[in-house]
N, C-alpha and C positions, 0 to 999 in steps of 0.2 A: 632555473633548474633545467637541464636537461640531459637525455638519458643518455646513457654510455653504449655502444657497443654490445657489448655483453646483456644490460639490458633490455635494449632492443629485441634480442636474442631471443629472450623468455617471451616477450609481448608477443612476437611474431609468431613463436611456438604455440602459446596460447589460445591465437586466434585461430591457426592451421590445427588444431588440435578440437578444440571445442565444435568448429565448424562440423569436422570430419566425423568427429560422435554422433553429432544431432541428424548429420545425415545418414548414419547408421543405423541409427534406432528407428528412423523413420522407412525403413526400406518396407516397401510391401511382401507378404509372402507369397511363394510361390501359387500362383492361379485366382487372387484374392485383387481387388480393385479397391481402392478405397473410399469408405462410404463417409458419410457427416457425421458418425457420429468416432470413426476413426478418427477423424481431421479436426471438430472441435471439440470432442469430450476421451480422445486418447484410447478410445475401444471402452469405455468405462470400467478400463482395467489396472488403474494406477495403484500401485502399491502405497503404503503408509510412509516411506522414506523419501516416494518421491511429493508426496501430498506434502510435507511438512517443508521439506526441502525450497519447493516450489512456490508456497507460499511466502514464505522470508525474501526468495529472489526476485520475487516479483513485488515488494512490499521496497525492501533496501534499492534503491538507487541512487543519483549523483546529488540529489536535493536532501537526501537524508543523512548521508555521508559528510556530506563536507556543508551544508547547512546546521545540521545537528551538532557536526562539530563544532561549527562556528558559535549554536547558540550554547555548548557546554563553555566556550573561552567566553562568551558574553554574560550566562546566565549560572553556568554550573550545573551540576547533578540536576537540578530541578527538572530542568527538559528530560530528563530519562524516564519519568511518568509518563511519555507517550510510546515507549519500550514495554515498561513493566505493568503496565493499566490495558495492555494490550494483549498480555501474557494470561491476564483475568476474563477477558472479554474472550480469549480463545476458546477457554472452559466452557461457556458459556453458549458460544454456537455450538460446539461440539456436542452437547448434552442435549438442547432443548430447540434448535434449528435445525441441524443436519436430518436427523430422525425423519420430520416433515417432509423435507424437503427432495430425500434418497425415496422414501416411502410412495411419495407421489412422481417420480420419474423426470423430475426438474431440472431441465437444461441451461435454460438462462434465467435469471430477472423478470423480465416484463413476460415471458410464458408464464411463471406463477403469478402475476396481479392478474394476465388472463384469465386463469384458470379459479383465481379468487374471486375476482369484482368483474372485469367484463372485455370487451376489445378496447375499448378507449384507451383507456390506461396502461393498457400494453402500449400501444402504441405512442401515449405521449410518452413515457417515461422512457422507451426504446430511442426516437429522437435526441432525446434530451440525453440521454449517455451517450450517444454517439458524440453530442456535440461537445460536452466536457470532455468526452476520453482524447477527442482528438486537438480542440484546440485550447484544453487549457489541461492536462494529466501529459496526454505525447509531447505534444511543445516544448512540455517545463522542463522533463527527463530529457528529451534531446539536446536543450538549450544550455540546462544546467551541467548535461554530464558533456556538451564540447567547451564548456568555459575551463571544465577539470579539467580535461584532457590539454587544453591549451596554455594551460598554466603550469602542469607537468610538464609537458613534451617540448610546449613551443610552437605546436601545429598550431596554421590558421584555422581560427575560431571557422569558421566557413565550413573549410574541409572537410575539420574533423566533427561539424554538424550530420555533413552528409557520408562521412564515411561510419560514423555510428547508425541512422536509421537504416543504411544501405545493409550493413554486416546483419542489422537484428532484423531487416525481412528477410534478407535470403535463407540468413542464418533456420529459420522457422518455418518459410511460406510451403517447403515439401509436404514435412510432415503435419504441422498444425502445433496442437497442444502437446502431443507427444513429443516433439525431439523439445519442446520446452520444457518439459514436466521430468524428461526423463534423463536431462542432463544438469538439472539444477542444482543436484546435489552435489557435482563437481563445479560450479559456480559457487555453491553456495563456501563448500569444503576451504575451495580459494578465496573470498571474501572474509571468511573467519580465521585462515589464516595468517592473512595480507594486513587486517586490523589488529589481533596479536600480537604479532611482530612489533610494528611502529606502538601501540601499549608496553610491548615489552623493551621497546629499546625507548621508548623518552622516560620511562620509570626509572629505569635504570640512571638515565645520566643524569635524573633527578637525584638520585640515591648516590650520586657518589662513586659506583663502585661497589656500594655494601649491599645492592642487592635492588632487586622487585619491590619486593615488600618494604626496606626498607624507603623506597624512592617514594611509593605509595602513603607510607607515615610522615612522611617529608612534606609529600605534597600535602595533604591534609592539614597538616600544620601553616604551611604558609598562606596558605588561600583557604581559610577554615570557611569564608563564607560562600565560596564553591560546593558547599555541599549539603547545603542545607535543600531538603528536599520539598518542603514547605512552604511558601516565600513568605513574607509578612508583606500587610497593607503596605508600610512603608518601604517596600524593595521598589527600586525604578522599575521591575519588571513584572511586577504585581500583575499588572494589566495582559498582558502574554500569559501569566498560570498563576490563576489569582487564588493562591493560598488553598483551603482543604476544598474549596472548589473542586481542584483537581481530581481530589480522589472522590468526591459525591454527585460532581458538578456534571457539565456539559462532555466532559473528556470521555462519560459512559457514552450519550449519545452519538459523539464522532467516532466511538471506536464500535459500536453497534455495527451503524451503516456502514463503516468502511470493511468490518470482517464480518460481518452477519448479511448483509444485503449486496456487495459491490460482483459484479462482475467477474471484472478483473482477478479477485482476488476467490471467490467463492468458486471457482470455477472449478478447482483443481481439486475440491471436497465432491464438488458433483459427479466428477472422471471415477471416484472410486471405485475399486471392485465390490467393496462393504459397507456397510454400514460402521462394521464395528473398525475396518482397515482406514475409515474417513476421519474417524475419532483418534485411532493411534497417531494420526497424519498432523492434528492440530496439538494434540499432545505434546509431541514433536514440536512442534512449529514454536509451542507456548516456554516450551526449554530453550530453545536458540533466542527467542525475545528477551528473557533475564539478559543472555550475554552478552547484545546487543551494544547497548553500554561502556561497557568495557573496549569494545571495536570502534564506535563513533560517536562518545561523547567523551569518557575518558583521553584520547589524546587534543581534543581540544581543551580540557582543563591542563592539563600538563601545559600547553602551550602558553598559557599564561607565567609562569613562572619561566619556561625558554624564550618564548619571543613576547615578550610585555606590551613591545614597541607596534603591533602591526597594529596599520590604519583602518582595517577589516576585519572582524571575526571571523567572515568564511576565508581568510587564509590561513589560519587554522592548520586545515587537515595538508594541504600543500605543504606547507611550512614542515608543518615535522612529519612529511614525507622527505625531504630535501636534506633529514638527518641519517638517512637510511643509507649504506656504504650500496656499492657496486652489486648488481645481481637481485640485491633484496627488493632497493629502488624497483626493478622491475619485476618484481614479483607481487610487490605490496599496487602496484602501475595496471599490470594482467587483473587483476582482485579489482580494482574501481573500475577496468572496462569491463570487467564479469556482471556486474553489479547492474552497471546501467545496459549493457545490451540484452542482461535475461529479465530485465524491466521495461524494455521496449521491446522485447520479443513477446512480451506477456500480453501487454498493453494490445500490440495490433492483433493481439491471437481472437483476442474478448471483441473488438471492435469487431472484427470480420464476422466472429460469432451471430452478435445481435443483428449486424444488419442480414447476414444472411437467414437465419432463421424467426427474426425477428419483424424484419420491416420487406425483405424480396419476398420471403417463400410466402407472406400473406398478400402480397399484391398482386403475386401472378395468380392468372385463372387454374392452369391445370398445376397439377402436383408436379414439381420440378423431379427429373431422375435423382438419384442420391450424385451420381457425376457431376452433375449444373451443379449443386449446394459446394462441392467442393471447391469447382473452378469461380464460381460466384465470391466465394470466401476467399481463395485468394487474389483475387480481385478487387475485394473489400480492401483486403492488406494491404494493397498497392495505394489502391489512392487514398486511404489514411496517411500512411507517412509519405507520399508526395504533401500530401496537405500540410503536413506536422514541419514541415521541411521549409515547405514555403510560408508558412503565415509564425518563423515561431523568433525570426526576430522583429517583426513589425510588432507583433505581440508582448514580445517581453524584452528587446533590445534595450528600452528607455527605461527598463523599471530597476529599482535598486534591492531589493529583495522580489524574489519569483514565486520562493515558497511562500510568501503572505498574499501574492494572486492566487496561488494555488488555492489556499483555504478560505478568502474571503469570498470566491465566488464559489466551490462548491459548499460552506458551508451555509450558504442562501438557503440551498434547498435539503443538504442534509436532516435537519431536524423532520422536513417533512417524509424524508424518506422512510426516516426510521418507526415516523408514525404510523404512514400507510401500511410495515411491513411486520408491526407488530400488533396493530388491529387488525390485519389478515391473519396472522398466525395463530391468534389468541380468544378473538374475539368474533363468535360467529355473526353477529348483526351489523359486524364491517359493511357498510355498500359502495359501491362504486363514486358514488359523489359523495360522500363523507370522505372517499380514499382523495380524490380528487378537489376537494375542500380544502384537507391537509397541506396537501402538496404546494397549493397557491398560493396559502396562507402563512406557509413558510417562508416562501421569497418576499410576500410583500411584507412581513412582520422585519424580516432581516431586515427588508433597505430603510425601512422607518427607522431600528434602532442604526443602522450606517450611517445614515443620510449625515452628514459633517452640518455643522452647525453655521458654519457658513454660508453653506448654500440654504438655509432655512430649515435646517434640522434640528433637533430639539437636541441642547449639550446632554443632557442629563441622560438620554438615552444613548448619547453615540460613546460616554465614556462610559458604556458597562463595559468589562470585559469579553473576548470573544467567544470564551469559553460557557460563561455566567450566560452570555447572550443566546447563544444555542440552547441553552437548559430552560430559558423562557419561554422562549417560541416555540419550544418543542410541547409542553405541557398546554400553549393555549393552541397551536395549533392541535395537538388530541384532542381540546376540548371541543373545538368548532369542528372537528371530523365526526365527534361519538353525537354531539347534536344535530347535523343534517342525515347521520344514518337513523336516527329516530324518526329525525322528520319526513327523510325519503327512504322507506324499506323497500328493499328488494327480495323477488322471491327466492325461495330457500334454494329452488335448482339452477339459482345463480353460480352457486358459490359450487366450484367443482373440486377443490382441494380434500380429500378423504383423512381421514384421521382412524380410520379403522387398521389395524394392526399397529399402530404407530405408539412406539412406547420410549419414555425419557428414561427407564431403566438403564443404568452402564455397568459395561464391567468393572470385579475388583482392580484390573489392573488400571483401568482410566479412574477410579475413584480413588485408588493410591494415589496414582501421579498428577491426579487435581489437586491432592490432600498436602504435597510434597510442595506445587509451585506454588500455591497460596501460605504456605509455612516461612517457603521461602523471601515471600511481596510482606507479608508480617515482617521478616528479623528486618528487610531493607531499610522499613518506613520507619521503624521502630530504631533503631544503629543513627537513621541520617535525619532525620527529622528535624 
């Protein structure tokens, strides 16, 4: 494949375009300097369009797209549980975590385990996201979205390595979370799109001619077992989404942590102007995840029926990109670099974040001016994607799937994340080594049930599912955290997180539109089941 002239055109527009925003929004006003909490929390002025927006952009990237794709032509609808179980879990922070969390003036992550349990745990768990964000979350999205680009375009894998992390610092390092936040929704506008489109046109040449809808009855019918949203024991692929698992199993836990507790992603709830404007924001966010679907798993089932024959499922989303006439090509082209550079602009926004307010501002002796934090943070920026840049084909060059790095190693420690962050939130007799109990217990329970049998691992434990497997360790790692906070209490003016004013109560109109996409996760499971 590669792109025409005229294509080019748009891609180029795109980048001169998107750039030029971000650095608009980010301009300072007249006589005003920018301080840290402009640079990493946006002025804590985000509106709800860009809250919702921003989260999707920074969630979709080049492993999601054209992965997802790949495991729709491999697996079918089923993968779309991690779209639509995510639409639920949005609810969910928005009601009973944001509240907390806006309440007590929570900027990052490990500031609230400080403010919960103690300095330790800030500070391990700050390391510890740095070092995931950078060498195994930046790595993947840069790695994955230049193999896209390379297989679109043609560009050397290399190049177009460093010409994406290069575009998504500059593109961000001015303004911070602001020109991320406040241009996503023209990222996001073009990603929804750019998958439209290629939906709309492989439907069609499914259909004959007679239409969308009819392409979509077409497809159903020939690949009836594309769509089964449930897999049975006996699916080859049981073991990747092992049946009603999905909907009760571990997939709560990974989508907890990943939208209740992640940085990255939680960030952009914390910028808000509101409380109530933070909640519109996921609301939002929880409506774009139904459609999800429709954008990058949907034309990987199509693709089974167009291209039968490829040796790979992630060529997929390539593939019936490569059906798309003149101009569109680049249009649906501009949408996949949307995709991964407002996902690598997110990424190093949150890494500069933690380390600067996280791991400098506590190690230097005097209180830095709010200038050091910002020049610190971009700084941060820098040698993250230097790093992300240099270790991310030693790291992932030789592996054949990137997305199954991505999850076997942060799912080590997710279950304990989500235990630490939900006996904080929940449970006042939480303590610091209970929290810190969890956390260890989580890695080393995972690599037990990993450990391949080969190398003298037990089979029985390494064939649970990885889904089932997280849902384990999560419950015995709670157990070993609520028994060493028995065994070691801490005193009460430990725990500095307030709950006074803080009320789960929402409005009619977030209790409508929870009431609406929960109606609508009912007709899905119920229709494809």
């Amino acid at each position: 494949m590669r792109l025409s002239t005229i294509d080019l055109i748009v891609v180029i527009a795109y980048a001169i375009g998107i750039f030029a925003l971000a650095q608009w929004v980010s301009r300072d006003k007249g006589g005003h300097a920018k301080n840290s909490t402009d640079y990493f929390l946006a002025s804590k002025n985000l509106p709800w369009w860009a809250i919702g927006a921003s989260l999707i952009a920074a969630n979709i990237s080049a492993e999601q797209i054209v992965g997802m794709s790949g495991s729709g032509y491999a697996i079918g609808l089923a993968i779309a549980s991690y779209e639509w179980m995510a639409a639920a879990t949005l609810l969910i922070v928005g009601k009973f975590f944001l509240p907390i969390f806006l309440r007590n003036e929570i900027y990052t992550m490990p500031q609230f385990l400080e403010q919960r349990f103690g300095p330790t745990i800030r500070t391990v768990m700050a390391v510890f996201w740095l070092v995931l964000y950078i060498f195994v979350n930046l790595t993947s999205i840069i790695w994955l979205g230049s193999i896209a680009v390379t297989q679109v375009a043609g560009v050397n894998q290399d190049v177009a390595l460093i010409a994406l992390g290069a575009f998504a610092l500059l593109y961000q390092l001015r303004g911070g979370l602001k020109a991320v936040a406040l241009t996503d929704i023209v990222q996001v506008t073009l990603l929804v799109l750019g998958g439209l489109v290629i939906a709309y046109l492989t439907l069609s040449k499914i259909g004959g001619g007679a239409g969308v809808v009819a392409g979509f009855i077409a497809l159903t019918r020939r690949v009836p077992d594309h769509f089964d949203m449930i897999l049975s024991p006996t699916n080859p692929h049981y073991r990747e989404l092992p049946g009603i698992g999905v909907l009760v199993g571990g997939m709560w836990i990974a989508n907890l942590s990943y939208w209740g507790f992640n940085q990255y992603i939680i960030q952009r709830a914390l910028a808000a102007r509101s409380l109530a404007e933070a909640q519109k924001g996921v609301i939002f966010a929880g409506f774009l995840k139904l459609l999800m679907p429709v954008i990058i798993v949907l034309p990987g089932i199509a693709a089974v029926v167009l291209a039968p024959a490829l040796t790979k499922p992630d060529q997929a989303y390539p593939t019936m990109m490569a059906l798309l006439p003149t101009g569109l090509l680049g249009l649906v082209f501009a949408a996949l670099i949307a995709a991964i550079i407002a996902s690598t602009a997110s990424k190093i926004n949150s890494i500069a974040t933690i380390f600067t307010l996280d791991i400098y501002a506590k190690a230097v002796r005097q209180v830095p001016s709010e200038a050091r934090l910002v020049l610190i943070g971009r700084i941060a920026a820098i040698v993250a994607i230097l790093l992300a840049m240099a270790t991310a084909r030693p790291l992932l060059g030789n592996l054949d799937q990137a997305f199954q790095y991505i999850q076997e190693f942060s799912g080590f420690i997710t279950p304990g994340i989500t235990v630490i962050f939900l006996l904080g939130l929940f449970w006042p007799r939480a303590t610091e080594a209970g929290a810190l109990a969890g956390a260890v217990a989580s890695v080393l329970l995972s690599l037990v049930f990993w450990w391949p049998a080969a190398w003298g691992g037990i089979a029985a434990l390494n064939a649970v599912p990885f889904l089932n497997r997280m849902l384990i360790v999560f419950f015995l790692a709670l157990g070993l955290a609520a028994i060493v906070s028995f065994a070691r209490p801490a005193a009460a003016t430990r725990n500095r997180i307030t709950m006074q004013g803080v009320s789960f109560r929402t409005t009619a109109g977030f209790n409508l539109a929870a009431a609406v996409i929960i109606l609508i996760l009912v007709v899905l499971y119920t229709v494809w089941w």
